[in-house]
N, CA, C and O atoms as a GROMACS GRO file, in nm:
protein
  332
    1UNK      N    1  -0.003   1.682  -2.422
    1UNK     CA    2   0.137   1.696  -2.391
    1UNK      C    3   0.207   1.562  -2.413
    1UNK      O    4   0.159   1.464  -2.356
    2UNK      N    5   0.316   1.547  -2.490
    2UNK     CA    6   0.438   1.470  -2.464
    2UNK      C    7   0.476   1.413  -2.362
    2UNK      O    8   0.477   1.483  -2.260
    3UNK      N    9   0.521   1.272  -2.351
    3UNK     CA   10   0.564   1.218  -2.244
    3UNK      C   11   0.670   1.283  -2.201
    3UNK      O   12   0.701   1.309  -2.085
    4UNK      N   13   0.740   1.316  -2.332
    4UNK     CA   14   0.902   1.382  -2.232
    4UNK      C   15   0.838   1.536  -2.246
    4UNK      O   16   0.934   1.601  -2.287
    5UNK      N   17   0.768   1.591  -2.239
    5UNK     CA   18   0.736   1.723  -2.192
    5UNK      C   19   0.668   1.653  -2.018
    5UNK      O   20   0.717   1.723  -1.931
    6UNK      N   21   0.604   1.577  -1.975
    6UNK     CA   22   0.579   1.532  -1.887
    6UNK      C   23   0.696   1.529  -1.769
    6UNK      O   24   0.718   1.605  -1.675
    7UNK      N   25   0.737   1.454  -1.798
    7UNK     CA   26   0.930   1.395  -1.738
    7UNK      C   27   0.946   1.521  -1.693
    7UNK      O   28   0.949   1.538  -1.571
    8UNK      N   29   0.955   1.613  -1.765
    8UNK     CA   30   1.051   1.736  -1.788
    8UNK      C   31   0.989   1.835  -1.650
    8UNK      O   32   1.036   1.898  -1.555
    9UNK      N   33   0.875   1.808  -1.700
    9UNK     CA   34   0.768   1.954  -1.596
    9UNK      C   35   0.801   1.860  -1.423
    9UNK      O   36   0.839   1.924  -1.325
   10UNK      N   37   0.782   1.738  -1.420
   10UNK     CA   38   0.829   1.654  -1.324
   10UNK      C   39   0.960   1.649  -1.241
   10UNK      O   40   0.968   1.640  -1.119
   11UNK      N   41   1.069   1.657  -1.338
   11UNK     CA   42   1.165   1.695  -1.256
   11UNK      C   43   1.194   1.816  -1.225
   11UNK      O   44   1.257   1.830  -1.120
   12UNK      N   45   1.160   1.926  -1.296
   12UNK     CA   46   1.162   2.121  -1.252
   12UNK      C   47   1.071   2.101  -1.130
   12UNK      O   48   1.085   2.168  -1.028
   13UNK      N   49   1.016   2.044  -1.139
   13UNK     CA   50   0.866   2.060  -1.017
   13UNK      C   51   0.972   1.970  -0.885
   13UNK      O   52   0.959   2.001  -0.767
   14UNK      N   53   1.058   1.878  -0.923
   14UNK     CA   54   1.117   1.818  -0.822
   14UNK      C   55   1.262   1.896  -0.767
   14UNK      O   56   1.288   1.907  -0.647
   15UNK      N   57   1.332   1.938  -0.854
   15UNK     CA   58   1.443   2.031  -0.850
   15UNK      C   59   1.425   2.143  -0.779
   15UNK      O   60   1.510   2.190  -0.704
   16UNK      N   61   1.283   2.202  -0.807
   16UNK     CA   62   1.244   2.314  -0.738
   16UNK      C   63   1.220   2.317  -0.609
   16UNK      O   64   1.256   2.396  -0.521
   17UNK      N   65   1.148   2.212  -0.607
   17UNK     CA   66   1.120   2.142  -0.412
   17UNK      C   67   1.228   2.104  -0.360
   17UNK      O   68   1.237   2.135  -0.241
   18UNK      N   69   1.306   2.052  -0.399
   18UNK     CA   70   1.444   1.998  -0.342
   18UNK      C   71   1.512   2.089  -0.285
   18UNK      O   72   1.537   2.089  -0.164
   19UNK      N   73   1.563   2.206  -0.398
   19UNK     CA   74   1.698   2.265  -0.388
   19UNK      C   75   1.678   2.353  -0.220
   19UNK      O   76   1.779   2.399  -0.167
   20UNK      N   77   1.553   2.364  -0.160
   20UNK     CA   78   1.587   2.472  -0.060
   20UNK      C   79   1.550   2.340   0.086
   20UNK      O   80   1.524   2.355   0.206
   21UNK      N   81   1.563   2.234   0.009
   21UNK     CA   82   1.546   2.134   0.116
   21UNK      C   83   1.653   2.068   0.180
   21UNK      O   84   1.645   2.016   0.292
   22UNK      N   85   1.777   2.072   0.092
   22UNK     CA   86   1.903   2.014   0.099
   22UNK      C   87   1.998   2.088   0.191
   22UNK      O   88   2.001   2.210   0.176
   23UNK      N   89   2.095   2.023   0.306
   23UNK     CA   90   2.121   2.082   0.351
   23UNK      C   91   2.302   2.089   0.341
   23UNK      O   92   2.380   2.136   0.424
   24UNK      N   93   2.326   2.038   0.240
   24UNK     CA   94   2.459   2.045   0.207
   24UNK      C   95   2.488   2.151   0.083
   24UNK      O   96   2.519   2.086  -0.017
   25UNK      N   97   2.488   2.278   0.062
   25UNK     CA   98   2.516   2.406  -0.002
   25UNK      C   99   2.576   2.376  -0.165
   25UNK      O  100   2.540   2.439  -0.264
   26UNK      N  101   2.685   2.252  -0.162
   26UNK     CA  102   2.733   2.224  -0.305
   26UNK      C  103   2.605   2.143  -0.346
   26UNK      O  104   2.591   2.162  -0.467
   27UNK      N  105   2.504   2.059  -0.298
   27UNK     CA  106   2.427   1.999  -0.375
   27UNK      C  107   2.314   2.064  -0.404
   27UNK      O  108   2.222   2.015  -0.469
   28UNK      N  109   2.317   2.224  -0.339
   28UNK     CA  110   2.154   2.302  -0.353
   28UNK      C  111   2.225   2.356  -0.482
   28UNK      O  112   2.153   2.340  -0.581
   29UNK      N  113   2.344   2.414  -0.508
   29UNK     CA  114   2.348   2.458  -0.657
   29UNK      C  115   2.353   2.357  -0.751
   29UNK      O  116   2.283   2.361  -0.852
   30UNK      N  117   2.439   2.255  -0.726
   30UNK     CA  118   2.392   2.123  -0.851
   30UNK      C  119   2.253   2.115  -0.839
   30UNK      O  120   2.216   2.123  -0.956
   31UNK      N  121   2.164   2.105  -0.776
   31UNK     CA  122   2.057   2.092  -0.806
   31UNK      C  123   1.995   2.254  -0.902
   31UNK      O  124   1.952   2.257  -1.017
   32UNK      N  125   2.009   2.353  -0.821
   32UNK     CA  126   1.977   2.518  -0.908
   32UNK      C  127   2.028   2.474  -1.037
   32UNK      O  128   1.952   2.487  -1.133
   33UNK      N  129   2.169   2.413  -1.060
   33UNK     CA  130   2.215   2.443  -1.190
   33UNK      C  131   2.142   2.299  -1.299
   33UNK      O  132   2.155   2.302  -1.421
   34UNK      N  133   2.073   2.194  -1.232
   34UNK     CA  134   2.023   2.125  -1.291
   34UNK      C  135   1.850   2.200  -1.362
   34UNK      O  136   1.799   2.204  -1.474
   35UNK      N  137   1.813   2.249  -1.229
   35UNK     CA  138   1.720   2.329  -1.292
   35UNK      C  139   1.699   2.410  -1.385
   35UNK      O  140   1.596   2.432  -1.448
   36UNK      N  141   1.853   2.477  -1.395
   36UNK     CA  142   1.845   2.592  -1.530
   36UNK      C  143   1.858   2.527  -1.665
   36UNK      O  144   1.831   2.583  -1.771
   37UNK      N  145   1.887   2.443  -1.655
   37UNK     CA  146   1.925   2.332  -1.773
   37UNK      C  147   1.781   2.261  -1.836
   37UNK      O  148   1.752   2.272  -1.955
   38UNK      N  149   1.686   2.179  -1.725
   38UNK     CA  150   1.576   2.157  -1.743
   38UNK      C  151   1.486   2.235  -1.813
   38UNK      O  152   1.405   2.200  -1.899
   39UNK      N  153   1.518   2.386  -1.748
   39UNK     CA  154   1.388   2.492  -1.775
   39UNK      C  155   1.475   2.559  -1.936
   39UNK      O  156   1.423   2.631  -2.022
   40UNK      N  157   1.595   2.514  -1.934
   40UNK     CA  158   1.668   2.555  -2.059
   40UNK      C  159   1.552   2.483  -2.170
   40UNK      O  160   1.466   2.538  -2.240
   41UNK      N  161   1.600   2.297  -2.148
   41UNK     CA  162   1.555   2.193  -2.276
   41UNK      C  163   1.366   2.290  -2.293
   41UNK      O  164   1.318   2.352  -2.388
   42UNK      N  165   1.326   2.268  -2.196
   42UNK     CA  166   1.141   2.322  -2.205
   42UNK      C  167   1.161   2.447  -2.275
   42UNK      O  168   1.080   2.443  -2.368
   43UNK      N  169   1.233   2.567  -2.282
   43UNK     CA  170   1.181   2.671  -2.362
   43UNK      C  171   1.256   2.594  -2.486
   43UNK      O  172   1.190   2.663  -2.564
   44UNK      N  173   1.332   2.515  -2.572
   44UNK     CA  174   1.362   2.461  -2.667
   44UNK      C  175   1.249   2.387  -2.739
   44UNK      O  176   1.225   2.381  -2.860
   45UNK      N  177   1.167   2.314  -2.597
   45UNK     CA  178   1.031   2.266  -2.677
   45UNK      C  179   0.920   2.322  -2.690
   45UNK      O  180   0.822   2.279  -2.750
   46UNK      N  181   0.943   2.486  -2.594
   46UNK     CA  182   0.820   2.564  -2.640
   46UNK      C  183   0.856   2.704  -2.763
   46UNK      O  184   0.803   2.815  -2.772
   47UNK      N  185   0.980   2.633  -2.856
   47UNK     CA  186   1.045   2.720  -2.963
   47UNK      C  187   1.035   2.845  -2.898
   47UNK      O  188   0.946   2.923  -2.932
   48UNK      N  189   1.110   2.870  -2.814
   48UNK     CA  190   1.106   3.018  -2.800
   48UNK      C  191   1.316   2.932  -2.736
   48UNK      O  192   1.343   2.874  -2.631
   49UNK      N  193   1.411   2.967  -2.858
   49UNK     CA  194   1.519   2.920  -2.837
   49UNK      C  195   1.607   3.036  -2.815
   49UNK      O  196   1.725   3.005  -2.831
   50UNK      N  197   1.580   3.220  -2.768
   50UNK     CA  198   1.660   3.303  -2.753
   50UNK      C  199   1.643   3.255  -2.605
   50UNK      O  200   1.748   3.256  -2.541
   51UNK      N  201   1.526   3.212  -2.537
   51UNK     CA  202   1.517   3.212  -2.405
   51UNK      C  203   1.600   3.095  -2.334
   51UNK      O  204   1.643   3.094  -2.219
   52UNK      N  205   1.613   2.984  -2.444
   52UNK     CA  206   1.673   2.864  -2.441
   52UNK      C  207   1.816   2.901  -2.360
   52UNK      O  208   1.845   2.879  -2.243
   53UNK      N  209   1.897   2.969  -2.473
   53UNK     CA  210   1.995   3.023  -2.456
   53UNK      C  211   2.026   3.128  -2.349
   53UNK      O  212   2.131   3.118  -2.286
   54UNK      N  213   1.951   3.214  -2.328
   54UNK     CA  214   1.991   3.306  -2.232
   54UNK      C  215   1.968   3.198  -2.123
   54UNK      O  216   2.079   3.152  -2.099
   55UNK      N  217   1.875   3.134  -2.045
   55UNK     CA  218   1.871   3.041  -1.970
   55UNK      C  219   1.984   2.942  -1.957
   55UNK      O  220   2.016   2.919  -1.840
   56UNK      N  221   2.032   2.897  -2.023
   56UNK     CA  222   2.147   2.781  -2.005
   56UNK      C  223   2.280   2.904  -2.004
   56UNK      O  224   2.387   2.878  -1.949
   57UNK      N  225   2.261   3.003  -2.056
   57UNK     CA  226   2.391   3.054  -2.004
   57UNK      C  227   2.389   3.153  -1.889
   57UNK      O  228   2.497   3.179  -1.836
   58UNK      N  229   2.291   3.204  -1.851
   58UNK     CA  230   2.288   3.242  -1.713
   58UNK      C  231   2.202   3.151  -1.649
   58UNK      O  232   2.275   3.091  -1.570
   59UNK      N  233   2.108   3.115  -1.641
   59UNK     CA  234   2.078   3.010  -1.532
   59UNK      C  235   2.133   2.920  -1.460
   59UNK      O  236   2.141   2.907  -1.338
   60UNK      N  237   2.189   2.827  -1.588
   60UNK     CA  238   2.274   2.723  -1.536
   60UNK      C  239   2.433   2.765  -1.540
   60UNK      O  240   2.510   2.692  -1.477
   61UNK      N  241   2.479   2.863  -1.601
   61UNK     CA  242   2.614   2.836  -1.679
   61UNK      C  243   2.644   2.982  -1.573
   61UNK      O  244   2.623   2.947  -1.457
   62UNK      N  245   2.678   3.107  -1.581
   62UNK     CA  246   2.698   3.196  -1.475
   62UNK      C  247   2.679   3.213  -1.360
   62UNK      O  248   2.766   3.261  -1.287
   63UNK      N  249   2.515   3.165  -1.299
   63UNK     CA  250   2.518   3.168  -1.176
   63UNK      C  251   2.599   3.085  -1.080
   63UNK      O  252   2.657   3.117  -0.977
   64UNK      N  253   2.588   2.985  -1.135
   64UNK     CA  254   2.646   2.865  -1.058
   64UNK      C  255   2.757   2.885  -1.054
   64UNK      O  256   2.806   2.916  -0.945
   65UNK      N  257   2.849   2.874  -1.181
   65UNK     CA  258   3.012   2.951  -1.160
   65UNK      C  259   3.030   3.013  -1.007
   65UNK      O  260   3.100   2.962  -0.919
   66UNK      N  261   2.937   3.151  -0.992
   66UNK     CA  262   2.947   3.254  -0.907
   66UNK      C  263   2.900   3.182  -0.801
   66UNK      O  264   2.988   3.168  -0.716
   67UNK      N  265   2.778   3.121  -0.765
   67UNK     CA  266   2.777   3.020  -0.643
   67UNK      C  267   2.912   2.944  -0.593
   67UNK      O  268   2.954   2.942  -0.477
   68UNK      N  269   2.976   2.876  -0.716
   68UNK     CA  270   3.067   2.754  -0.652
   68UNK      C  271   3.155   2.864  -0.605
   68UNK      O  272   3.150   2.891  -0.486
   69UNK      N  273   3.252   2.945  -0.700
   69UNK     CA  274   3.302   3.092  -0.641
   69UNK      C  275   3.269   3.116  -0.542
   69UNK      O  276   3.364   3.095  -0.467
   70UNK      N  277   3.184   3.153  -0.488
   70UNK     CA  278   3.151   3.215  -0.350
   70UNK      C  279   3.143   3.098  -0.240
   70UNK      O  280   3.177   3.127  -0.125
   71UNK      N  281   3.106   2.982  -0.264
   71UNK     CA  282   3.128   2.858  -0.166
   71UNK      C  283   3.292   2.854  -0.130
   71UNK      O  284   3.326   2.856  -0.012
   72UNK      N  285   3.399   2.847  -0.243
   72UNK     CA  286   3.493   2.855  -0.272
   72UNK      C  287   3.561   2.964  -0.133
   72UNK      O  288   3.591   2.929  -0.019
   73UNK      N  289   3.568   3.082  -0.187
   73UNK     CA  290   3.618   3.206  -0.130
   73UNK      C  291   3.554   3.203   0.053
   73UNK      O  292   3.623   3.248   0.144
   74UNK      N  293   3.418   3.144   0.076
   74UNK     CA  294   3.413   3.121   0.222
   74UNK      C  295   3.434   3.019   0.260
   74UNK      O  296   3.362   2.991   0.356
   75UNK      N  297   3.516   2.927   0.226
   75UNK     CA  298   3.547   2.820   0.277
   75UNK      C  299   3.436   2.743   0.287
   75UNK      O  300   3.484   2.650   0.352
   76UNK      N  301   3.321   2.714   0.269
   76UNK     CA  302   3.206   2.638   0.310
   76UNK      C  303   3.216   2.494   0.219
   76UNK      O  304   3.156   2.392   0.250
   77UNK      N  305   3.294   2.506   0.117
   77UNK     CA  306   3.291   2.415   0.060
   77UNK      C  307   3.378   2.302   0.102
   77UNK      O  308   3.329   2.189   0.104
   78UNK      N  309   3.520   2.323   0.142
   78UNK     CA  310   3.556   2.280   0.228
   78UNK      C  311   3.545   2.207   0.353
   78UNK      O  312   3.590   2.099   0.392
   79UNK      N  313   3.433   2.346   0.431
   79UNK     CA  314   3.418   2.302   0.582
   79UNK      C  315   3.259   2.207   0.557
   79UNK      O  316   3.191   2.180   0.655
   80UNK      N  317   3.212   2.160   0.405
   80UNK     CA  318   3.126   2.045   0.468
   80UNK      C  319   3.178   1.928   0.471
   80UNK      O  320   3.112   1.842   0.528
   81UNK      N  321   3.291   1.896   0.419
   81UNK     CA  322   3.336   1.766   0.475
   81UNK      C  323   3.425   1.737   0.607
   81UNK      O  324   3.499   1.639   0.619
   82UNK      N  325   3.411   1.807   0.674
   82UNK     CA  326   3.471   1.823   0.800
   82UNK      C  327   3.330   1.785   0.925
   82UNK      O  328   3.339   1.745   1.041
   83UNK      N  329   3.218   1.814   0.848
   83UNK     CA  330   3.061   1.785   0.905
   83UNK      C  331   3.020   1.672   0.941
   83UNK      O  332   2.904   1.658   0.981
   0.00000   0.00000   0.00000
């Protein structure tokens, strides 16, 4: 394996542990949406690039939209700086 295939499996493996560790709601989806991005570049280096794509546009690119949306619409996004 590649050093930056290394890096790569390293930070998904860290993104993944993180995101349900964090307790501020806007930084668990920046982190989700960093992950979809990561696991995007890796199917690019394991040439399988339809998966690339569907991944960066729903992984990272739709869900998150609909996360910040929904942080948005309950006020939570808001009420963490009031914390």
């Amino acid at each position: 394996m590649e050093i930056a295939e290394c890096l790569l499996l390293l930070a998904l493996i860290i993104t993944a542990a993180a995101a349900p560790l964090l307790k501020r709601l806007l930084n668990t989806v920046i982190v989700y949406m960093a992950f979809g991005l990561i696991m995007s570049v890796l199917w690019i280096l394991l040439q399988a690039p339809d998966l690339a794509i569907t991944e960066a546009a729903v992984g990272a690119g739709v869900t998150s939209v609909l996360f910040f949306l929904t942080l948005k619409k309950t006020d939570l996004l808001e009420g963490e700086d009031k914390k």
